[in-house]
N, C-alpha and C positions, 0 to 999 in steps of 0.2 A: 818404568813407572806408568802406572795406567792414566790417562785422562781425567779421568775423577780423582786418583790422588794427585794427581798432579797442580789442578785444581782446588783442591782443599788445602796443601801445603802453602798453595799460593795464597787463599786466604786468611790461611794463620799468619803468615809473612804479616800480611797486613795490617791484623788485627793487633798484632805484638809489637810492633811498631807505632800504631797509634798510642797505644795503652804506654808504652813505653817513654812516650814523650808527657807523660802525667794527663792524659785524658782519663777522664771517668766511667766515660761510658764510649762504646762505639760499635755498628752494624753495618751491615749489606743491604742495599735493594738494587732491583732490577731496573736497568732503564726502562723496561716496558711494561712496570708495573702500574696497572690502569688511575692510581691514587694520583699519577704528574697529571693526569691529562685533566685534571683540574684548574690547572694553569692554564695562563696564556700558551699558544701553542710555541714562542719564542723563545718562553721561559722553563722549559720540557726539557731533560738531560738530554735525549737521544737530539734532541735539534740544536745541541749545545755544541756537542764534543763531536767529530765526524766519529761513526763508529763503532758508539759511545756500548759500553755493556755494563757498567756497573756505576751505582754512586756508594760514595765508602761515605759514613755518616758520623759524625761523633761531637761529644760536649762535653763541656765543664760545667760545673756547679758553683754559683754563686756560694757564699758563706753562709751558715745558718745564724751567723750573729748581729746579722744586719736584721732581726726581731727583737734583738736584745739592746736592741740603741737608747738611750737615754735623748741624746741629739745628733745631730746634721743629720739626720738618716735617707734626707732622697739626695743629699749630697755623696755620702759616702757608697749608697746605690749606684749614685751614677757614675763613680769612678767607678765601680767592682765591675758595670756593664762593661765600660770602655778599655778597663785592661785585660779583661775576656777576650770581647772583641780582637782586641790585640794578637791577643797571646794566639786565638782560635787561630786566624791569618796567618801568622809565621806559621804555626803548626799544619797547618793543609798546603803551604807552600813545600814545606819539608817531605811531607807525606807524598808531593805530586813526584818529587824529582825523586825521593826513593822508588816510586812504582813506575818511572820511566829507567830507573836503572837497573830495573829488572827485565825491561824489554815492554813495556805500554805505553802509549802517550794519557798523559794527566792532567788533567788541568783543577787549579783551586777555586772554591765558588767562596767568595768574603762571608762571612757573619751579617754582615752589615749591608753595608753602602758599599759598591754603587745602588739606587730602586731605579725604577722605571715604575712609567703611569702609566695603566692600560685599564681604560673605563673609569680615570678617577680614582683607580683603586692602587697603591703603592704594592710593586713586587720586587723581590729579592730576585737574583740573575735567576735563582730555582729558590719554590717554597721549600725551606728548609725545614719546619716543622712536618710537612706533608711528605719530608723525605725521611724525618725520623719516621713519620708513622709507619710507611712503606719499610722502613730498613727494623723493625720488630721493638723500635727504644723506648714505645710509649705508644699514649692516643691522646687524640687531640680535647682536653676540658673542656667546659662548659663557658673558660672567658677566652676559648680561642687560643691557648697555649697546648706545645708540646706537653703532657703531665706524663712523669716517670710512678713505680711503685716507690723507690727511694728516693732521689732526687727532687721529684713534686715537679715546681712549675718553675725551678731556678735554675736551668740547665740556658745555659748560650751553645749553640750550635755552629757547625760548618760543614762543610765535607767536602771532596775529591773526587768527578766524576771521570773516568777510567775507563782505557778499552781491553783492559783486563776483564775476562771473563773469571766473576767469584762469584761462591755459594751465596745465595743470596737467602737473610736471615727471617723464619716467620715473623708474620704479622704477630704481635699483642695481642692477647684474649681478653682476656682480664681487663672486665671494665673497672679501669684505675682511675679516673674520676668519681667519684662517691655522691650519693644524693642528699649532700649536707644542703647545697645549692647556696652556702654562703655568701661567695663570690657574684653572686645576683643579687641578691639581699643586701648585701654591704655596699654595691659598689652604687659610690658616689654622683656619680656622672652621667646615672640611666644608660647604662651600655646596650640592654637586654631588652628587646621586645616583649610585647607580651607573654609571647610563646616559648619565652627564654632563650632565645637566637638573640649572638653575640653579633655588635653593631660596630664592627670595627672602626670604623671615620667618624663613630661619636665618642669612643677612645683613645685615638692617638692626639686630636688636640689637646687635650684633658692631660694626658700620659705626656707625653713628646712633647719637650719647652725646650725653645731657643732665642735669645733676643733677637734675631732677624725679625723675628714675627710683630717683635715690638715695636721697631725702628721701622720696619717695611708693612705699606698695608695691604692687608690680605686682599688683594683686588683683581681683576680682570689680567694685569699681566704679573700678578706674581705666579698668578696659578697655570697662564703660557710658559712660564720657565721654571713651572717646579721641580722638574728634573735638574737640570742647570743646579737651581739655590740649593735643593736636596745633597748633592752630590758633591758639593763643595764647601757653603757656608755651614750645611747640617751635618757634618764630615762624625762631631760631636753633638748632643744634646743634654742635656739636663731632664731630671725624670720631676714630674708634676702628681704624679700619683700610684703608691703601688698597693691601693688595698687589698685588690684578687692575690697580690701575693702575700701579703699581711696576712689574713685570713683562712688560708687555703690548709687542713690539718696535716699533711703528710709531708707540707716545708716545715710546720711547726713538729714536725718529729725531732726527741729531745737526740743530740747528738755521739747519745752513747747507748742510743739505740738503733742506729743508723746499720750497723753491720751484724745486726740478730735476724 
């Protein structure tokens, strides 16, 4: 077998195995595709994994019926986030130790938590949305979300970085953001500069509710151990607001439209 099939077999491995485990969606990118080096340089696959050749990428999709709530809706949000989360986790723990037993080492990157603060700014081990973009599963919206053509902006993420060398999947063309620019208009909390640049740390207070925040004052040393309280007391949060996804027309695609 030649090197390049050799290499694409191993990629379908992959891919069929993701999918397999009820993912929705899932891609390839390159560790050294130039879209990480937008991170911290800590937070970079290739300075992650020794070796590192590939991150394997993939999500699930929130329900479309958390539009159709009558009530609790950012309660019922918030569990759909958190048993995402969940699920993603075991499923990229499973995924690592199948692709080491084919002969790679692998390692799982959370959904979630752990963050790290570098400049104030909260990072995942790796941007996980900038690893969808780089892995071909979307582009980044207009509020700062991963946005799919089907899926929209309800996709939760993970993935797998690997010293498996795989086909790594093109980028997105298709500007799938649309210039309705609702999600600027609607959203509550003045997220958006003038210029319509998304102001993420005027968002997540707003978005991201935990009573620590209530009990603890937001002071001088909460914000010395926001790693610490992040990563342990913020394990879970409660969601405060989700207009951009309320709003957004291709989450509100009707659900029996979904596979046309």
């Amino acid at each position: 077998m030649s090197e390049t099939n050799r290499i694409q077999e191993l990629t379908d491995k992959v891919k069929k195995f993701v999918l397999e485990a009820d993912m929705d969606i899932v891609g390839i990118a390159d560790v050294n595709n130039d879209l990480f080096l937008e991170a911290p340089e800590s937070h970079q696959p290739k300075n992650i994994l020794e070796d590192a050749n590939s991150v394997i990428v993939f999500g699930k999709s929130m329900p479309r019926s958390i539009f159709r709530l009558k009530n609790h809706h950012t309660n019922l949000v918030h569990r759909a986030y958190h048993s995402l989360y969940k699920f993603l986790d075991i499923t990229g723990v499973r995924l690592a130790h199948y692709v080491e037993s084919l002969g790679y080492y692998s390692i799982s990157i959370p959904s979630y938590n752990p963050l790290a603060i570098e400049n104030f700014q909260p990072w995942g081990i790796i941007s996980l949305k900038h690893a969808g973009l780089a892995a071909g599963l979307g582009k980044i919206a207009k509020n700062g979300l991963l946005i799919h053509p089907i899926h929209g902006t309800l996709l939760r993420l993970s993935s797998v970085i690997t010293t498996a060398k795989l086909i790594a999947d093109p980028i997105m063309e298709d500007n799938v953001c649309k210039e309705c620019n609702l999600c600027i208009d609607k959203c509550p909390n003045k997220a958006f500069d003038k210029s319509g640049n998304f102001k993420k740390m005027t968002c997540l207070p707003n978005t991201v509710k935990h009573g620590i925040n209530i009990l603890h004052p937001y002071d001088q040393n909460y914000i010395k151990n926001i790693e610490l309280i992040s990563n342990t007391f913020l394990l879970e949060y409660t969601i405060g607001c989700t207009t951009c996804l309320d709003v957004c027309p291709i989450n509100k695609k009707h659900i029996s439209k979904l596979k046309n």
